[in-house]
PDB file of N, CA, C and O in Angstrom:
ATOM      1  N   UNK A   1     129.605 114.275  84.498  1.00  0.00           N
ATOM      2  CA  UNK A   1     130.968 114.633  84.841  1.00  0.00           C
ATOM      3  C   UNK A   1     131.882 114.315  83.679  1.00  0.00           C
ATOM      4  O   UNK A   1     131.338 113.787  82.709  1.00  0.00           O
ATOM      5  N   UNK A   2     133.036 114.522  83.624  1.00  0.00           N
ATOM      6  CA  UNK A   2     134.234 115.128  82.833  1.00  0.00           C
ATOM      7  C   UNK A   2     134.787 113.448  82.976  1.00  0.00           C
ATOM      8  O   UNK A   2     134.516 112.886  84.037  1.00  0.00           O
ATOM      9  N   UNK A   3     135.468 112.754  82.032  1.00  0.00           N
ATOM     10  CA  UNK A   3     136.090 111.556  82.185  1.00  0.00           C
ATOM     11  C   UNK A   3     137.724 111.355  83.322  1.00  0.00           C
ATOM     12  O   UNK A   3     138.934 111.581  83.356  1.00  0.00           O
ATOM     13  N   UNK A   4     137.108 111.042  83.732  1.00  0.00           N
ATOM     14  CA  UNK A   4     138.063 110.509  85.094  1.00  0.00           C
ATOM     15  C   UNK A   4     137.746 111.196  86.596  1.00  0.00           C
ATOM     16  O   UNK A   4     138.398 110.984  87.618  1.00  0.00           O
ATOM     17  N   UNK A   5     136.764 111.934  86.485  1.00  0.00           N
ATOM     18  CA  UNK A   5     136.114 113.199  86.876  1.00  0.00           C
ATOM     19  C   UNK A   5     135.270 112.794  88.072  1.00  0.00           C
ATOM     20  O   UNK A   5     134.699 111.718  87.896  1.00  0.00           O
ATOM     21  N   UNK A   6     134.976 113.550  89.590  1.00  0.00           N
ATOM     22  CA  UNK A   6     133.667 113.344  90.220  1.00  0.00           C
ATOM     23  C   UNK A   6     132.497 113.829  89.528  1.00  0.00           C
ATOM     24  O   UNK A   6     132.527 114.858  88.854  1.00  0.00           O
ATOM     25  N   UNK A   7     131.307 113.006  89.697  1.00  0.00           N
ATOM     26  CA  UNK A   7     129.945 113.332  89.631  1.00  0.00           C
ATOM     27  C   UNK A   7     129.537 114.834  89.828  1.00  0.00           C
ATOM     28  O   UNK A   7     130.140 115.259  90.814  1.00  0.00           O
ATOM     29  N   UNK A   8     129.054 115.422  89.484  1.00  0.00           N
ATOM     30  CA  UNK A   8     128.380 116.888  90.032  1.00  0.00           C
ATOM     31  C   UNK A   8     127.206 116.792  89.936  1.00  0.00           C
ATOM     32  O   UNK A   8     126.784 115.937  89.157  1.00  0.00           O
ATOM     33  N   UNK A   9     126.144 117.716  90.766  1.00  0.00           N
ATOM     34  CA  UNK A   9     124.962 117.616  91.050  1.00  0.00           C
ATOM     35  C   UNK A   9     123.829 115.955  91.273  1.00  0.00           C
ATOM     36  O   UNK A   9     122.715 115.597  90.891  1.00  0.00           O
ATOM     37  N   UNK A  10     124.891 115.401  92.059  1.00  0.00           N
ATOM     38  CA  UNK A  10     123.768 114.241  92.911  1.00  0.00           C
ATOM     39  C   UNK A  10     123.059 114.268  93.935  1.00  0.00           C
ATOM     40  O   UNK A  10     123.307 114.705  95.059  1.00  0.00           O
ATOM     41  N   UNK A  11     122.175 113.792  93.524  1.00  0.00           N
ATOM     42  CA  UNK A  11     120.820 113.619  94.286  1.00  0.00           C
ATOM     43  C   UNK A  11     119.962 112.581  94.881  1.00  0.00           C
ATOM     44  O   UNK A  11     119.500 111.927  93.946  1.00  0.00           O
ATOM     45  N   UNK A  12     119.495 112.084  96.125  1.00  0.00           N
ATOM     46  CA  UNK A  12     119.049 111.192  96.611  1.00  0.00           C
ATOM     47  C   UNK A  12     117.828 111.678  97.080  1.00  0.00           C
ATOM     48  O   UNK A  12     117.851 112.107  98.234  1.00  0.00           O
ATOM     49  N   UNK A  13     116.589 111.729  96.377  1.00  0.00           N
ATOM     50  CA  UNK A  13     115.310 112.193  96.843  1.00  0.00           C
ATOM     51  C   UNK A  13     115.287 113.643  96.966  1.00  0.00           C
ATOM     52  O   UNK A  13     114.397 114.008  97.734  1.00  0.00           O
ATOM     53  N   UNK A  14     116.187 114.892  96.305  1.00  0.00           N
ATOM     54  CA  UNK A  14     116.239 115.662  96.288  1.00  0.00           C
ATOM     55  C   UNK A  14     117.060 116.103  97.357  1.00  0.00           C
ATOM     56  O   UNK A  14     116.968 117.244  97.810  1.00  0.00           O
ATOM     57  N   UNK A  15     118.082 115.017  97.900  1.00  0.00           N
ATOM     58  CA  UNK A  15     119.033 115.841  99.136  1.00  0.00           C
ATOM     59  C   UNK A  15     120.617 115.650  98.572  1.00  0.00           C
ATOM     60  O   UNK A  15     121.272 114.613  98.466  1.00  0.00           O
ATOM     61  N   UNK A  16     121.023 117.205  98.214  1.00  0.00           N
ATOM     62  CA  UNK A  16     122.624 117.044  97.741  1.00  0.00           C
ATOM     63  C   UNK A  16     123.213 116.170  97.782  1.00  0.00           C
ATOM     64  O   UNK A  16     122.653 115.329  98.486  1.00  0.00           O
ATOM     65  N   UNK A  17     124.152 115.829  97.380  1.00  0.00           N
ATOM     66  CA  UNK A  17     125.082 114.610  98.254  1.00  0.00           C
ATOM     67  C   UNK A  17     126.874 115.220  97.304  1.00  0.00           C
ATOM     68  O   UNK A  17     127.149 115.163  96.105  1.00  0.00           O
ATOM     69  N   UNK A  18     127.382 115.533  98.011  1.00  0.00           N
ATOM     70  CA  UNK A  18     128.763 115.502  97.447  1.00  0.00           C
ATOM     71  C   UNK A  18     129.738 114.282  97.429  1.00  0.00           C
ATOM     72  O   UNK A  18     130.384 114.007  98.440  1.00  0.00           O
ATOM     73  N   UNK A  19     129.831 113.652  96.443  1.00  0.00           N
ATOM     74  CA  UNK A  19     130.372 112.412  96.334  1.00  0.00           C
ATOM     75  C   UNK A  19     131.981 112.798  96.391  1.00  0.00           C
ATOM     76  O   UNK A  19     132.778 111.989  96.866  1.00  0.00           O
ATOM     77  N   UNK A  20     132.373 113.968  95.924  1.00  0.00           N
ATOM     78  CA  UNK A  20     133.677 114.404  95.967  1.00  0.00           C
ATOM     79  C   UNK A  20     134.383 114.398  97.789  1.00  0.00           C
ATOM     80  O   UNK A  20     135.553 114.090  98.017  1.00  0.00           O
ATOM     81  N   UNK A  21     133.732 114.660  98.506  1.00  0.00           N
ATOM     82  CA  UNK A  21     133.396 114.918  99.615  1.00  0.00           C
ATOM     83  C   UNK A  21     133.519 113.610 100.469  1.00  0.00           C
ATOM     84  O   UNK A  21     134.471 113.444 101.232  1.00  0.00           O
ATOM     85  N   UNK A  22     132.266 112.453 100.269  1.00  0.00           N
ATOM     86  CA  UNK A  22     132.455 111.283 101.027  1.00  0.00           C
ATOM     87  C   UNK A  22     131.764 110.667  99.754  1.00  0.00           C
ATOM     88  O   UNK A  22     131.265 111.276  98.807  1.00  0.00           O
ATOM     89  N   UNK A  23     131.879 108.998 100.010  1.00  0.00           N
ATOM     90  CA  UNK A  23     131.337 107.936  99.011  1.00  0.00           C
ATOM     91  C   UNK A  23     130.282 107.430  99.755  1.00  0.00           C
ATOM     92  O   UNK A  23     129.475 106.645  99.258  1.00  0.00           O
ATOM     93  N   UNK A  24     130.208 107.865 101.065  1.00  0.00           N
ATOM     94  CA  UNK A  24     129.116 107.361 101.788  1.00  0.00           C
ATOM     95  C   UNK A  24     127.780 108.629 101.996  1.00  0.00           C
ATOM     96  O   UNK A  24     127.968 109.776 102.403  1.00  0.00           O
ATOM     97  N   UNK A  25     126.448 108.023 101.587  1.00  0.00           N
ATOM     98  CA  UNK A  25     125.352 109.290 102.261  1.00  0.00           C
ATOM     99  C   UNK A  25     124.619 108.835 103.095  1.00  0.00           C
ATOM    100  O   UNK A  25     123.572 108.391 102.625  1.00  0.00           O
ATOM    101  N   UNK A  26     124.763 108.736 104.465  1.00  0.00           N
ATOM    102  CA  UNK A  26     123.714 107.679 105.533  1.00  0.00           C
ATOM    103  C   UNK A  26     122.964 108.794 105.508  1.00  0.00           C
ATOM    104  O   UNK A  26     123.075 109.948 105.095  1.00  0.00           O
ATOM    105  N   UNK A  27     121.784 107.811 106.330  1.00  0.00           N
ATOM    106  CA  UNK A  27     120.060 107.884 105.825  1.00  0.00           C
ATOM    107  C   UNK A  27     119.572 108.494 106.961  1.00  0.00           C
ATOM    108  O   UNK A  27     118.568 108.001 107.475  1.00  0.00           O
ATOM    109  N   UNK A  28     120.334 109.949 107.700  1.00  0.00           N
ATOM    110  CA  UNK A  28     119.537 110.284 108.910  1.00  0.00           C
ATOM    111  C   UNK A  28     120.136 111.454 109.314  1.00  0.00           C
ATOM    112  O   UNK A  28     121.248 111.760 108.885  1.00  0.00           O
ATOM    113  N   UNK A  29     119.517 112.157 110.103  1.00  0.00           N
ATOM    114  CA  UNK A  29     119.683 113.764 109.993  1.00  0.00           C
ATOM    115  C   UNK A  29     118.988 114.607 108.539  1.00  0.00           C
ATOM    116  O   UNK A  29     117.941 114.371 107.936  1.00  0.00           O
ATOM    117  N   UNK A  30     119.799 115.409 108.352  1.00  0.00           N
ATOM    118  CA  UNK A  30     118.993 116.176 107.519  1.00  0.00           C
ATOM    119  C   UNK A  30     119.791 115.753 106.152  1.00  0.00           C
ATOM    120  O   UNK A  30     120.069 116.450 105.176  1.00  0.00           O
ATOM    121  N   UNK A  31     120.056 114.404 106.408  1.00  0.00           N
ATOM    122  CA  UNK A  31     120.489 113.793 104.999  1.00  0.00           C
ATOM    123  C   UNK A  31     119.310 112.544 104.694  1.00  0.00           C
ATOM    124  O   UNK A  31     119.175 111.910 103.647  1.00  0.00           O
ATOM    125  N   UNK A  32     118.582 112.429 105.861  1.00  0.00           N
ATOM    126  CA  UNK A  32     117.258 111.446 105.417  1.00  0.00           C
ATOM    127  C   UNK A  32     116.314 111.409 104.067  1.00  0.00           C
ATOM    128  O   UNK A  32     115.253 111.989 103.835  1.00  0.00           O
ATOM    129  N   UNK A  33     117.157 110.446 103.208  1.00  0.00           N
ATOM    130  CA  UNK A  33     116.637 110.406 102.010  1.00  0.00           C
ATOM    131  C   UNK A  33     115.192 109.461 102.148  1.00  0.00           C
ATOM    132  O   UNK A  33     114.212 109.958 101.592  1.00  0.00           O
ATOM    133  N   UNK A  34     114.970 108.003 102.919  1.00  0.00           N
ATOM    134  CA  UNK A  34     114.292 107.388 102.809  1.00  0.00           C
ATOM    135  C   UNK A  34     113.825 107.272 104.375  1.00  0.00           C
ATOM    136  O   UNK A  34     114.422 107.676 105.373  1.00  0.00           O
ATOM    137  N   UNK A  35     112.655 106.639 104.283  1.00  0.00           N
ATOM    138  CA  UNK A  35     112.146 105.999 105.304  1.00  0.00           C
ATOM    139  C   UNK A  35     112.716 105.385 106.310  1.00  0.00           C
ATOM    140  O   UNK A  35     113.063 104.266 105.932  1.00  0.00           O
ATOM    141  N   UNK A  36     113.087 105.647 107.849  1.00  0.00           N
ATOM    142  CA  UNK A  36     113.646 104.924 108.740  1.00  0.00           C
ATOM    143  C   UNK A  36     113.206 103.566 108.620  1.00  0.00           C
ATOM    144  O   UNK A  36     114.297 103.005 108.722  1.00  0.00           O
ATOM    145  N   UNK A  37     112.388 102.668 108.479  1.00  0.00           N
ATOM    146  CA  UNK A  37     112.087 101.274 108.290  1.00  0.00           C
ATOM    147  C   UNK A  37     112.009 101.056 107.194  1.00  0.00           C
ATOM    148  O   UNK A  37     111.033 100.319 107.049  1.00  0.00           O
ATOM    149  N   UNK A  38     112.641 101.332 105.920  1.00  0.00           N
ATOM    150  CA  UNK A  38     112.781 100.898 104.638  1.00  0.00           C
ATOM    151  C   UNK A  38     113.698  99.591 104.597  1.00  0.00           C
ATOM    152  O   UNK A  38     114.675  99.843 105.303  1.00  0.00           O
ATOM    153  N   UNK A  39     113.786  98.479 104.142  1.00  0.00           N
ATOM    154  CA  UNK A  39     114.646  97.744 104.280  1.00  0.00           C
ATOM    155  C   UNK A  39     115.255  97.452 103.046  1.00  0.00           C
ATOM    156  O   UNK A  39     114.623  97.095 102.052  1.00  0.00           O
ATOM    157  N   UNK A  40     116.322  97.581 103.089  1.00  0.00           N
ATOM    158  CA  UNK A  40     117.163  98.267 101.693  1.00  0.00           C
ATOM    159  C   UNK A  40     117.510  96.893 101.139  1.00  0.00           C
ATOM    160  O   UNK A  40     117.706  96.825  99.926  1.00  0.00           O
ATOM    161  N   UNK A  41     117.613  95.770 101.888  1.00  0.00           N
ATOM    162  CA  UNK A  41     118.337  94.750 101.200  1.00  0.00           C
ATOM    163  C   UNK A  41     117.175  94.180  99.750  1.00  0.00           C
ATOM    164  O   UNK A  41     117.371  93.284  98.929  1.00  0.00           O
ATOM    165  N   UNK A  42     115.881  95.203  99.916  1.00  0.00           N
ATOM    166  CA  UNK A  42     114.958  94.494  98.975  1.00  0.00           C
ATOM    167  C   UNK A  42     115.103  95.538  97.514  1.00  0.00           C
ATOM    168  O   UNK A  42     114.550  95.282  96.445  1.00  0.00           O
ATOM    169  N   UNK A  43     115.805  96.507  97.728  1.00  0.00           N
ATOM    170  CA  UNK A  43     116.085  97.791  96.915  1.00  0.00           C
ATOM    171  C   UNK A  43     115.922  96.514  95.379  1.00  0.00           C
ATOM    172  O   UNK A  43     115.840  95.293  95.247  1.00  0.00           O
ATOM    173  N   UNK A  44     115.950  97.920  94.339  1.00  0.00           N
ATOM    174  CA  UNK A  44     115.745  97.230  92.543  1.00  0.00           C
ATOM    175  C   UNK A  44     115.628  98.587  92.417  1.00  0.00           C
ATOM    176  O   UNK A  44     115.325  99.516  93.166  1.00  0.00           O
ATOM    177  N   UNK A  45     116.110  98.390  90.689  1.00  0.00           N
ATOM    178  CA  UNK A  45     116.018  99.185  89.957  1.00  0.00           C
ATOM    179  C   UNK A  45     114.958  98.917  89.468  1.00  0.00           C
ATOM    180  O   UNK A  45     114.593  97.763  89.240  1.00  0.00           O
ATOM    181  N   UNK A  46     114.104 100.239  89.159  1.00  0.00           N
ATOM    182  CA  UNK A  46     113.142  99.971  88.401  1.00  0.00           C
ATOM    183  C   UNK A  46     112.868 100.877  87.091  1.00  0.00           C
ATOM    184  O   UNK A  46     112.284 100.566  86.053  1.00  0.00           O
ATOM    185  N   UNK A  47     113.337 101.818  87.383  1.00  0.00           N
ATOM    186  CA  UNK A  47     113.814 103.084  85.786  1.00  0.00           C
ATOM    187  C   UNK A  47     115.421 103.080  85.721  1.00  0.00           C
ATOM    188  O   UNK A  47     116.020 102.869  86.775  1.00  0.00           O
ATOM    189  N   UNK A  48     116.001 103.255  84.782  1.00  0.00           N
ATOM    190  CA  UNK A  48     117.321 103.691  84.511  1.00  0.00           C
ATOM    191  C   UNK A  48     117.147 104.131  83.147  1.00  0.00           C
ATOM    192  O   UNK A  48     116.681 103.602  82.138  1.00  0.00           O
ATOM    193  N   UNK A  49     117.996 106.003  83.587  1.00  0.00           N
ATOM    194  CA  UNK A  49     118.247 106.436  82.122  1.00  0.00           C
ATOM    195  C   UNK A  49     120.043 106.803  82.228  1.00  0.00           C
ATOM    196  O   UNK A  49     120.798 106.942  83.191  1.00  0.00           O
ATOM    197  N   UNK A  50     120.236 106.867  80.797  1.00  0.00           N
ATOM    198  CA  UNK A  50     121.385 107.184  80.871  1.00  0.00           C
ATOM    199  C   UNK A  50     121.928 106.187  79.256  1.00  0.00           C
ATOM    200  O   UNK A  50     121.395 105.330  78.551  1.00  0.00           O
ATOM    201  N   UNK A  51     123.252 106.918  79.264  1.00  0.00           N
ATOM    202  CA  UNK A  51     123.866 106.082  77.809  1.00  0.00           C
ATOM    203  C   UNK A  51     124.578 104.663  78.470  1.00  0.00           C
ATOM    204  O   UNK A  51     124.840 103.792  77.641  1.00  0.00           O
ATOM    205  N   UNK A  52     124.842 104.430  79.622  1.00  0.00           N
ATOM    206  CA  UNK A  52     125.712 102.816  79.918  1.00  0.00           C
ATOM    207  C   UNK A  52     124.860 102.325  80.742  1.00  0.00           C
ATOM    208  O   UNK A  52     123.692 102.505  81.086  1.00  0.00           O
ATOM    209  N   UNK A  53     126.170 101.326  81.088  1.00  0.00           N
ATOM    210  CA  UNK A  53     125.310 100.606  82.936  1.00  0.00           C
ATOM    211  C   UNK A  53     125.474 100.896  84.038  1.00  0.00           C
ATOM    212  O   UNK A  53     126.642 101.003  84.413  1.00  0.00           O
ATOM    213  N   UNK A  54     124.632 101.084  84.778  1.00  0.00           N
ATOM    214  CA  UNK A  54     124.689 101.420  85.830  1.00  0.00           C
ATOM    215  C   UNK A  54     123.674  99.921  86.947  1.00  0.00           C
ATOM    216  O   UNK A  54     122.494  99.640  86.738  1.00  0.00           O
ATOM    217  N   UNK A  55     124.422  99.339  87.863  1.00  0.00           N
ATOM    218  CA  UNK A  55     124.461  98.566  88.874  1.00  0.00           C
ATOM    219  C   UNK A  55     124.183  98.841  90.078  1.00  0.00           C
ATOM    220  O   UNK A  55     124.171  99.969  90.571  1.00  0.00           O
ATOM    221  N   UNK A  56     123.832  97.334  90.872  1.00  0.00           N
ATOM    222  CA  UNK A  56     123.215  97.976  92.300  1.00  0.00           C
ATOM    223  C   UNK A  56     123.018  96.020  92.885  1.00  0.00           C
ATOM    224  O   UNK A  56     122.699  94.916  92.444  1.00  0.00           O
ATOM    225  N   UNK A  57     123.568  96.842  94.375  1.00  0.00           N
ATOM    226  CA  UNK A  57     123.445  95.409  95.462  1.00  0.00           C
ATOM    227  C   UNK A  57     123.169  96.205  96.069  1.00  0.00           C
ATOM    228  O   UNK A  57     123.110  97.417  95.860  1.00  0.00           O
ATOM    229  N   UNK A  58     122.828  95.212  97.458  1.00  0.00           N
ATOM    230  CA  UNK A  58     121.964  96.059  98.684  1.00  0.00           C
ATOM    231  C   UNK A  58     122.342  94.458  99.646  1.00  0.00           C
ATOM    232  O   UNK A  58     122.711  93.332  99.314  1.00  0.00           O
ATOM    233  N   UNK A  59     122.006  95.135 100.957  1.00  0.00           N
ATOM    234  CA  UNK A  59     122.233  94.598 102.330  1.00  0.00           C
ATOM    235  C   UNK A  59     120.969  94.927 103.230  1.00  0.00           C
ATOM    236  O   UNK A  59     120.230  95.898 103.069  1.00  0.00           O
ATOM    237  N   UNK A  60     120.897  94.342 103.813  1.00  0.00           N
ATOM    238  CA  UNK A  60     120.253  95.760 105.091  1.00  0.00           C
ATOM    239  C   UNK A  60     120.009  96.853 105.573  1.00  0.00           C
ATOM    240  O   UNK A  60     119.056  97.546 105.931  1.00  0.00           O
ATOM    241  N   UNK A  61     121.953  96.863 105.449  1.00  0.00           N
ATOM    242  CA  UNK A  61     122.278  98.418 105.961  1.00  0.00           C
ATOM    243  C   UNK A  61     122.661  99.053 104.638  1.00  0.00           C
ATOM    244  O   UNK A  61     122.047 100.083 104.360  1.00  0.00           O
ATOM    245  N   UNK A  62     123.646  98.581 103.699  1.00  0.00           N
ATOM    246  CA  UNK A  62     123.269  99.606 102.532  1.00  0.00           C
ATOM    247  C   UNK A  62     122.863  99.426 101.383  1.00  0.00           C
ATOM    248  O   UNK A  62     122.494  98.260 101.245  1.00  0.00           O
ATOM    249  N   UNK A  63     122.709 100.270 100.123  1.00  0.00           N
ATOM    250  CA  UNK A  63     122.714 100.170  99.041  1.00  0.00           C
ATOM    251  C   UNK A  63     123.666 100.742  98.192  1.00  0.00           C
ATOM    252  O   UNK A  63     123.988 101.897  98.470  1.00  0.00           O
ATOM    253  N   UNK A  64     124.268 100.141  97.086  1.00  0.00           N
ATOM    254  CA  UNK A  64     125.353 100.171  96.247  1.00  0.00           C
ATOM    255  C   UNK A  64     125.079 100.430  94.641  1.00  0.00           C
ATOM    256  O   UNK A  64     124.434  99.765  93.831  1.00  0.00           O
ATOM    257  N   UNK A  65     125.816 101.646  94.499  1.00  0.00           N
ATOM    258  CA  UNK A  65     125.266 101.842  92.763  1.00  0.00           C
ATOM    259  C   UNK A  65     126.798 101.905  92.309  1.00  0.00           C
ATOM    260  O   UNK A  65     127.759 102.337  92.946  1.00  0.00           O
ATOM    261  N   UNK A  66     126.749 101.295  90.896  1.00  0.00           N
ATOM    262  CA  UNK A  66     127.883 101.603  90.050  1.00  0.00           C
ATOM    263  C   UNK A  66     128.110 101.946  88.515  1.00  0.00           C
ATOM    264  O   UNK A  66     128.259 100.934  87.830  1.00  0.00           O
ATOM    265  N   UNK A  67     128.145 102.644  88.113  1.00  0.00           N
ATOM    266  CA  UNK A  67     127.960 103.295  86.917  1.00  0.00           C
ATOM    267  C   UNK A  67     129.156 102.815  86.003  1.00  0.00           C
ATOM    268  O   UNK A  67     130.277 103.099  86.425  1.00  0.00           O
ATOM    269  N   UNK A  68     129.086 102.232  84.991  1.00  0.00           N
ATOM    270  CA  UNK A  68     130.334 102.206  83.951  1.00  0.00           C
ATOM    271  C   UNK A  68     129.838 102.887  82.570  1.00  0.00           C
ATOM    272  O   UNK A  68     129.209 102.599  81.551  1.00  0.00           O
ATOM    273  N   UNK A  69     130.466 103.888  83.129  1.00  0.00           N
ATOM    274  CA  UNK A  69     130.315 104.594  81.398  1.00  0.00           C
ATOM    275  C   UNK A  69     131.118 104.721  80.468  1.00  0.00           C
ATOM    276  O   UNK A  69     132.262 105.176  80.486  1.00  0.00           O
ATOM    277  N   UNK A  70     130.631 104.392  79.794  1.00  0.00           N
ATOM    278  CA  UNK A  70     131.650 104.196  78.404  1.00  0.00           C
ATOM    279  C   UNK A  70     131.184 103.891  77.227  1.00  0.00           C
ATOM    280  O   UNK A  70     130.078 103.354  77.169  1.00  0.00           O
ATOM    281  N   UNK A  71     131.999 104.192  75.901  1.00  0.00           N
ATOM    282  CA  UNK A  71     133.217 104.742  75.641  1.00  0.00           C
ATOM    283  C   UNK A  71     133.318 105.876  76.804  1.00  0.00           C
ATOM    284  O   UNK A  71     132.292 106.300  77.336  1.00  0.00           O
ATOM    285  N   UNK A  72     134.530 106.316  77.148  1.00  0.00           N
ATOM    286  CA  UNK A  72     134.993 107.636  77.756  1.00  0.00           C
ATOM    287  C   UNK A  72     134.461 109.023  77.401  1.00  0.00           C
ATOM    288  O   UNK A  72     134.798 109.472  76.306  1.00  0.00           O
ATOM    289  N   UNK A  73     133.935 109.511  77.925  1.00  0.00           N
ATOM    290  CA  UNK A  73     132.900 110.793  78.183  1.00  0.00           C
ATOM    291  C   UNK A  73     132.362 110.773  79.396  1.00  0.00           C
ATOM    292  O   UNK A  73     133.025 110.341  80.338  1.00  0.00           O
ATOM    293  N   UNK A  74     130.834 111.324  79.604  1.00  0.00           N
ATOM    294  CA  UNK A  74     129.914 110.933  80.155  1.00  0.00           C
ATOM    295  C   UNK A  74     128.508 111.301  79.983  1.00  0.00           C
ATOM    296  O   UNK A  74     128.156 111.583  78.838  1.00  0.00           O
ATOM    297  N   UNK A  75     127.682 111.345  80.886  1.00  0.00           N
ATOM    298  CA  UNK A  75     126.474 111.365  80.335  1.00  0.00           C
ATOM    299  C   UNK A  75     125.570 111.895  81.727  1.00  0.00           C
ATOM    300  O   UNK A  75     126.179 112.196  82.753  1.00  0.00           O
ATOM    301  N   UNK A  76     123.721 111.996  81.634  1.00  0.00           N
ATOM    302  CA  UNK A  76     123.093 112.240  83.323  1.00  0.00           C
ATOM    303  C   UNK A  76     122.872 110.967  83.301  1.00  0.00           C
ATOM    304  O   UNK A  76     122.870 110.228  82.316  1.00  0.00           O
ATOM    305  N   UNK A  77     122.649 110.655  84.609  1.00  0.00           N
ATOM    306  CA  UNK A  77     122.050 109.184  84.792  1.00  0.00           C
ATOM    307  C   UNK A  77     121.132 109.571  85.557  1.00  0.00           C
ATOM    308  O   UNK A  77     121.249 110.593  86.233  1.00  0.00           O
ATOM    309  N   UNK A  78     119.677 108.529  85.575  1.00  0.00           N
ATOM    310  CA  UNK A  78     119.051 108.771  86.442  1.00  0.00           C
ATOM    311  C   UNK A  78     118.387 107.450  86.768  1.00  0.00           C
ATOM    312  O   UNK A  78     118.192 106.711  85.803  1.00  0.00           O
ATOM    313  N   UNK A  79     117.924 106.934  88.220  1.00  0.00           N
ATOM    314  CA  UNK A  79     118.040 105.382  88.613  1.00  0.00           C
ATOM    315  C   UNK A  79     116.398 105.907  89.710  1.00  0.00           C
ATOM    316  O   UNK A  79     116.239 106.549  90.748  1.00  0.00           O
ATOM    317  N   UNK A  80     115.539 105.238  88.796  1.00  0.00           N
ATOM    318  CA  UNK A  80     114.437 104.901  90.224  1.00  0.00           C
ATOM    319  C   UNK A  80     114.764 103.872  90.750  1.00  0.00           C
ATOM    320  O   UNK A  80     115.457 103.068  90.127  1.00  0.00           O
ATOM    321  N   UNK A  81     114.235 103.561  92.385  1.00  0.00           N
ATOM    322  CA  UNK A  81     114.346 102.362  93.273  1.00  0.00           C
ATOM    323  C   UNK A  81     112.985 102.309  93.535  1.00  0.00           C
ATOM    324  O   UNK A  81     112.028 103.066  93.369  1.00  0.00           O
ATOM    325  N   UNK A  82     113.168 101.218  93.983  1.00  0.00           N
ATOM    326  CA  UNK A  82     112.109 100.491  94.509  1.00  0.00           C
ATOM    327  C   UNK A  82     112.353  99.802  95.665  1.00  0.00           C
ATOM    328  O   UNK A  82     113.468  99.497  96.088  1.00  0.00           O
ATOM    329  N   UNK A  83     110.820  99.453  96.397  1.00  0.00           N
ATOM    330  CA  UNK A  83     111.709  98.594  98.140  1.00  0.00           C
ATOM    331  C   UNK A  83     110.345  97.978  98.817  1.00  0.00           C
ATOM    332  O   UNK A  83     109.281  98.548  99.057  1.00  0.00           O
ATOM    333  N   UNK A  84     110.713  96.721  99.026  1.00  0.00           N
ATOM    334  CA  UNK A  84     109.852  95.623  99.096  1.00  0.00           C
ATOM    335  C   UNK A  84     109.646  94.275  98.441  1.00  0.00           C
ATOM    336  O   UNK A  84     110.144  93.894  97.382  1.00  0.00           O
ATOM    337  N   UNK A  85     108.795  93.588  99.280  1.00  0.00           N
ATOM    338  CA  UNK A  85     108.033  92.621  98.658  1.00  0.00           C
ATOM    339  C   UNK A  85     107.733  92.841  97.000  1.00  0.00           C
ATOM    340  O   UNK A  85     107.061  92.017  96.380  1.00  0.00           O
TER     341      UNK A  85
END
């Protein structure tokens, strides 16, 4: 995206997500990215591409990413997870 800009073309396991739209993508209906018994509070990064940082907490119920990119531009990012022991 464009600096100051929403995201375009995100993806959670291959299911759209318009961030412009909502900041939230729950995990059910035909937005079911993961496993109904996944327990997210164990989530990790385990790949990250991209030119900055990009961040992540987790709970139970959700998981949290945050991207700081910079200098001002932007760039693709792309974030494997992981979940478990």
């Amino acid at each position: 995206h464009r600096a100051w800009d929403f995201p375009a073309g995100v993806r959670l396991n291959d299911i759209a997500w318009d961030v412009r739209a909502t900041n939230t993508l729950a995990n059910s209906g035909t937005n079911q990215f993961l496993p109904d018994k996944v327990d997210l509070s164990t989530a990790r990064i385990t790949n990250r591409q991209g030119r900055d940082v990009a961040t992540m907490w987790a709970n139970r119920e959700a998981v949290w990413v945050t991207f700081a990119d910079n200098p001002n531009g932007g760039d693709d990012y792309e974030l494997d997870f992981s979940f478990g022991p």
